[in-house]
C-alpha positions as CSV (number, residue, x, y, z in Angstrom):
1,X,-6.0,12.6,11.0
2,X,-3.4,13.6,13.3
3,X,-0.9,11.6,11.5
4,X,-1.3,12.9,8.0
5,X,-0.7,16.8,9.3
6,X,2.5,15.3,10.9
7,X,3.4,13.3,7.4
8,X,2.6,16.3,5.9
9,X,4.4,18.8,7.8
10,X,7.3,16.6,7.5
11,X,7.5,16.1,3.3
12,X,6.9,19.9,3.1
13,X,9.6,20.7,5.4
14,X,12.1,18.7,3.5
15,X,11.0,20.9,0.1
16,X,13.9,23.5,0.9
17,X,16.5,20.9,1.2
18,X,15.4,18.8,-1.6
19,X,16.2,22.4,-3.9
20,X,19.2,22.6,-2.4
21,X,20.9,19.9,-2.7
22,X,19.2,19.0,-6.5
23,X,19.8,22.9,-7.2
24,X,22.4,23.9,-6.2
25,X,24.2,20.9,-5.3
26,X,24.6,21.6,-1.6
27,X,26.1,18.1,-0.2
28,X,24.6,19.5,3.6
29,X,21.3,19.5,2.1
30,X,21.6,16.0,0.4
31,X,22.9,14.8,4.3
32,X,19.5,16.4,5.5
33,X,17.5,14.9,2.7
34,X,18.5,11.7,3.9
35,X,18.2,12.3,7.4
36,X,14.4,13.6,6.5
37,X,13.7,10.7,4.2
38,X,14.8,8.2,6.8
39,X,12.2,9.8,9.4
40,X,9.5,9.4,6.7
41,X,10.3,5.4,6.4
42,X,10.0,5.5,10.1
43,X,6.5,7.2,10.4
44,X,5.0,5.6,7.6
45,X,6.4,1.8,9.3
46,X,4.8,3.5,12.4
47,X,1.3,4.7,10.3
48,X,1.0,1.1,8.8
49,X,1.3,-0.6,12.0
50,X,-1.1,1.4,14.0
51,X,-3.5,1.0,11.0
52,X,-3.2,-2.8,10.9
53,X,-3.8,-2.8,14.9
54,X,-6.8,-1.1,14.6
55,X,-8.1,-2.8,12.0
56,X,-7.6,-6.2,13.2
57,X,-8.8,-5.1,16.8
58,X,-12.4,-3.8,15.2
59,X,-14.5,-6.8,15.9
60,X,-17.7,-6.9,13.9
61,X,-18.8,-7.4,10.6
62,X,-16.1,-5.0,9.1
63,X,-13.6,-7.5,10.0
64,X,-14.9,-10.5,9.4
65,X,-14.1,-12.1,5.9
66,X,-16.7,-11.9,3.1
67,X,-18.7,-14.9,2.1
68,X,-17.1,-16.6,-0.9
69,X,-19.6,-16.2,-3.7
70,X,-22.0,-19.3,-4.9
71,X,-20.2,-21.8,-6.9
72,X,-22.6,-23.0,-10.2
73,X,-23.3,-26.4,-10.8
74,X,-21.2,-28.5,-12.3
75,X,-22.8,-29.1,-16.2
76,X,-23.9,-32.4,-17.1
77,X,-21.6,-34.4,-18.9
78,X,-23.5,-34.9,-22.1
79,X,-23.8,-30.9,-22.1
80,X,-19.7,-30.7,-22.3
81,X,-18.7,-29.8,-26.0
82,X,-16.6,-33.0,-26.6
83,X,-12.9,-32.1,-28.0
84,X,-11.7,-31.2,-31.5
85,X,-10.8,-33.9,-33.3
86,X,-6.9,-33.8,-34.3
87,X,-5.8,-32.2,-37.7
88,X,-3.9,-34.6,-39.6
């Protein structure tokens, strides 16, 4: 869970600047919301890949892939409705 405090931490640390700059139209801000937003890309890249790996790495049932479910039988062919016949 130590990576959602730090994703946390980080969005709420950006809240001042976000103000700022959609405020009071501080351009300094707007550079820091970008620099702040680009650091979020990178962590959640960094998040997804550490939850793929350990996902993939679990051996087990949990990743193993579910058994497709029982196909019917195929109806007989006398059964089939036979097509409409053509309007004229």
């Amino acid at each position: 869970m130590n990576n959602f405090g730090k994703l946390k931490d980080l969005v709420m640390s950006l809240e001042g600047d976000f103000e700022k700059f959609y405020d009071k139209q501080n351009s300094a801000a707007g550079t820091r919301v970008r620099k702040g937003m680009q650091e979020l890309k990178n962590m959640a890249q960094q998040i997804r890949a550490e939850v793929q790996d350990m996902k993939n790495s679990s051996g087990g049932e949990e990743a193993a892939p579910k058994a497709a479910p029982a196909k019917k039988a195929a109806a007989p062919a006398a059964a089939k409705k036979a097509p409409a016949a053509k309007k004229k």
